[in-house]
C-alpha positions as CSV (number, residue, x, y, z in Angstrom):
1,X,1.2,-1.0,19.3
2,X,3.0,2.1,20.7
3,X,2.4,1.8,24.1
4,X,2.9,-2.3,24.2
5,X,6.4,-1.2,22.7
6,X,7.1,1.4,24.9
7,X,10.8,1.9,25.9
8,X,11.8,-0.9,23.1
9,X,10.8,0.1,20.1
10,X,11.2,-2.7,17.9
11,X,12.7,-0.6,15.0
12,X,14.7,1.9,16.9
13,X,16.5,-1.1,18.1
14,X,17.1,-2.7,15.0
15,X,14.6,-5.8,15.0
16,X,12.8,-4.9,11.8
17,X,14.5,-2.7,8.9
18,X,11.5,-0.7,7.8
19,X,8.5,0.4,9.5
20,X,5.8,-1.3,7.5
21,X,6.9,-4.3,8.5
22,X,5.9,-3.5,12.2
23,X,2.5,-4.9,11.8
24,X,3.4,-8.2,11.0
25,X,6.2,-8.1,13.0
26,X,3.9,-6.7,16.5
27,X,1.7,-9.9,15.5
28,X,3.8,-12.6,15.3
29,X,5.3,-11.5,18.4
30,X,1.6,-11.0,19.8
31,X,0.3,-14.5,19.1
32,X,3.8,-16.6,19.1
33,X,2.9,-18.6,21.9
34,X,-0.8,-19.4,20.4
35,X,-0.1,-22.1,17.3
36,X,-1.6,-21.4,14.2
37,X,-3.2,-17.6,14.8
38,X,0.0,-15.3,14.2
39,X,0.2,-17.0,11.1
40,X,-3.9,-16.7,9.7
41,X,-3.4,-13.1,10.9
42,X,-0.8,-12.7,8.5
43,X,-2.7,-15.0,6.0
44,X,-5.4,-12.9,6.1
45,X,-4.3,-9.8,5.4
46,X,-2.1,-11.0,2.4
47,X,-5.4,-12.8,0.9
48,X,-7.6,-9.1,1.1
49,X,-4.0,-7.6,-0.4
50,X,-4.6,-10.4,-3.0
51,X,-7.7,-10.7,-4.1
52,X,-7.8,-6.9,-4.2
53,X,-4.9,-7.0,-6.8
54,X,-6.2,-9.5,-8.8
55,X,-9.5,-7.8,-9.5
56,X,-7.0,-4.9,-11.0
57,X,-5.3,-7.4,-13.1
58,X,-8.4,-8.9,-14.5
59,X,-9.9,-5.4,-15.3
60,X,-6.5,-3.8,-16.8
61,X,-6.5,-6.9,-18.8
62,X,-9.5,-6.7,-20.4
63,X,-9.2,-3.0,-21.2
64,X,-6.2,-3.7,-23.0
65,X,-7.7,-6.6,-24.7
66,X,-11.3,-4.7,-25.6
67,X,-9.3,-1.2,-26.6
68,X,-6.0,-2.7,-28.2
69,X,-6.4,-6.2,-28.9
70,X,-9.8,-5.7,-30.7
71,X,-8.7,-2.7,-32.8
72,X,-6.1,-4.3,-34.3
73,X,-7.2,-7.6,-34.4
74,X,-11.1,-6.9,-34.7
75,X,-12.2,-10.6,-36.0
76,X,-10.2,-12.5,-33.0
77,X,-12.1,-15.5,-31.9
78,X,-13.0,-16.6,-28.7
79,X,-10.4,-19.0,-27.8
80,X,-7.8,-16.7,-29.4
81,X,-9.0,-13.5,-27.0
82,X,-9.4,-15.1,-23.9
83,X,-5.9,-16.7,-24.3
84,X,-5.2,-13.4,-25.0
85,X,-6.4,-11.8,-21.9
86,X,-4.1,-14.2,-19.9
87,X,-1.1,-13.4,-21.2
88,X,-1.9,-9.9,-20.7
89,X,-2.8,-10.3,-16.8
90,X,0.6,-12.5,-16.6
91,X,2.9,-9.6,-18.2
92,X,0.5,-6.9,-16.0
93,X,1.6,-9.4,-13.0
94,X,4.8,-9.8,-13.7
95,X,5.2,-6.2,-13.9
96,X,3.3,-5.6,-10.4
97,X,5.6,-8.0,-8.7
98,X,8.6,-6.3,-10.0
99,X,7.3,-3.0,-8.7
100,X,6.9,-4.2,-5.3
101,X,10.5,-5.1,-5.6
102,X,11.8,-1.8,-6.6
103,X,9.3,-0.1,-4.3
104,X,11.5,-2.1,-0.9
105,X,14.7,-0.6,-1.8
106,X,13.1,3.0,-2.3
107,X,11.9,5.2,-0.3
108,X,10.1,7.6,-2.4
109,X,8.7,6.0,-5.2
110,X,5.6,5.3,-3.4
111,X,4.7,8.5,-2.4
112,X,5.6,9.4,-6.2
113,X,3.3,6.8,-7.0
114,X,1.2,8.6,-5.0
115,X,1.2,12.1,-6.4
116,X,0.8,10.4,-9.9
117,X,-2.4,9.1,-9.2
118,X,-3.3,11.9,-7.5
119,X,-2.6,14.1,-10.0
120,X,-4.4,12.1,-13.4
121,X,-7.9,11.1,-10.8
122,X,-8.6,14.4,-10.0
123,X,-9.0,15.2,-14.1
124,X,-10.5,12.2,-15.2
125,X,-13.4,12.8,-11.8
126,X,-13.7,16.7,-13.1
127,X,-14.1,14.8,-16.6
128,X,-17.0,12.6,-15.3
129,X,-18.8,14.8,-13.8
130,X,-18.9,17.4,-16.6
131,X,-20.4,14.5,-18.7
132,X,-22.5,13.5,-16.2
133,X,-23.8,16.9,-15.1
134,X,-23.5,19.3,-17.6
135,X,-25.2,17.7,-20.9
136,X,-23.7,20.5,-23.3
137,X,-20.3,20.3,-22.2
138,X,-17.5,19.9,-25.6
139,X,-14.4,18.4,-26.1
140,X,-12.4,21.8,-25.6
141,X,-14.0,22.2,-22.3
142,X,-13.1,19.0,-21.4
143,X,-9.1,19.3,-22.4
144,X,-9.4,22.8,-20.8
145,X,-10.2,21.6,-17.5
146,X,-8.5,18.6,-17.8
147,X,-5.3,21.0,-18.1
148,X,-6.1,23.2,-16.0
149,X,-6.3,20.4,-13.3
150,X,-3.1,18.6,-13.9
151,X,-1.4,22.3,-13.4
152,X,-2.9,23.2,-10.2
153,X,-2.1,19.3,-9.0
154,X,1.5,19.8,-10.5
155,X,1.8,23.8,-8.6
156,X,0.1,21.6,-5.2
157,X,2.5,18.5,-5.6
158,X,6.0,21.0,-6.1
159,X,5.0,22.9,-3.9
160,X,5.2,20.1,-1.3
161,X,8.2,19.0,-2.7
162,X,10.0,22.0,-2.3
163,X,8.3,23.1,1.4
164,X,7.4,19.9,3.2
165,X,4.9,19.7,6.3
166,X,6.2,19.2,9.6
167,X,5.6,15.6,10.7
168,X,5.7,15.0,14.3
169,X,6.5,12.0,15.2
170,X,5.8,10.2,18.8
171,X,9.6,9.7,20.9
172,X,10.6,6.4,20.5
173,X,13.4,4.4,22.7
174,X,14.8,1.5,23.6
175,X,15.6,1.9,27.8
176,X,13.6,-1.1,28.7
177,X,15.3,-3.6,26.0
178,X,17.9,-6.1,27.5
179,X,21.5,-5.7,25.5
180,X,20.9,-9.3,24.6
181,X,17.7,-9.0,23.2
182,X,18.8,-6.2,21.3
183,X,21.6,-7.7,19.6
184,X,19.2,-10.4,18.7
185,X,20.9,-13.0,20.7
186,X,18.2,-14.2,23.4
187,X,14.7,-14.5,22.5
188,X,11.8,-11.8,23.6
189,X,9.0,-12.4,26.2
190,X,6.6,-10.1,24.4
191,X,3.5,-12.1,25.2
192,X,4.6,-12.3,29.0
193,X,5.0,-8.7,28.8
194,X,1.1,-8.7,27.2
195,X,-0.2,-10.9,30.4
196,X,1.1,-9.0,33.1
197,X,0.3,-5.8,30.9
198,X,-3.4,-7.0,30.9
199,X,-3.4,-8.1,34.7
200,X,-2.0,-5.3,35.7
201,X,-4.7,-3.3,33.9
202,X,-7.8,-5.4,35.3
203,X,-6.6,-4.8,38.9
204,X,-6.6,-1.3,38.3
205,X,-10.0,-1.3,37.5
């Protein structure tokens, strides 16, 4: 994707306003000319995105409903608990897709999303594995390590806060885009661009 947009990078030059929108953006562009694949490309991927969040919604669910619902409500029927469990994957829905909203117009709140589940996994692993390997470990042993952890992930993640890593970042430009196509006024000839690319590359070899 870097080298096909070399010297016009599409977000340098304004054509998408964030870059993870530069892979669907670099495949519509890609396939435009070929009906029907740019967009089961972009199907694809949004189905895997889906299906993969609605196995969380269907498992958050029912831990709410087995851990909550049942405690309170411990002679719930069938009917009534399944019903239940919908609602709950409805509000847990509701609240992904508001998320999603609030996490396009920031910046940082997914890499703070990020350090939060970075922070409470590495505990609950160390907690596992004490169960799982160590047969005469306690409960204090348990809250001391899961303390223990969140601290040293809390030290690691302010740490990185305060002294960030260098990021390099590959030069990006736009010398090769026309004025017009820049402004957005006259269409691109990205998959013109591809062709000659690709026939320029087999008489080489």
């Amino acid at each position: 994707m870097y080298v096909y947009y070399q010297g016009c990078d599409p977000y340098t030059s304004g054509k998408v306003a964030s870059p993870d929108q530069l892979m669907p953006y670099f495949t519509v562009d890609l396939f435009s000319e070929v009906y029907g694949l740019s967009g089961l490309l972009v199907f694809s991927v949004f189905s895997a995105s889906l299906s993969a969040v609605s196995s969380q919604l269907n498992s958050l669910a029912n831990m709410t409903g087995y851990g909550v619902v049942k405690q309170i409500w411990p002679k719930i029927g069938p009917v009534s608990y399944a019903v239940t469990i919908k609602v709950f994957v409805i509000i847990y829905g509701c609240c992904a897709i508001g998320i999603a909203f609030v996490a396009a117009c920031s910046k940082s709140l997914l890499q703070m999303t990020f350090s939060v589940i970075g922070i409470t996994t590495g505990p609950l692993l160390g907690v596992l594995s004490l169960g799982i390997l160590y047969p005469h470990g306690n409960s204090k042993g348990a809250i001391s390590g899961i303390i223990v952890s969140v601290l040293f992930g809390l030290w690691l993640q302010i740490g990185a806060l305060v002294y960030p890593p260098d990021q390099y970042q590959l030069p990006l430009s736009t010398d090769i885009c026309d004025v017009t196509d820049i402004n957005g006024t006259a269409q691109s000839h990205s998959m013109e661009r591809f062709t000659s690319a690709t026939k320029s590359a087999g008489n080489i070899k």
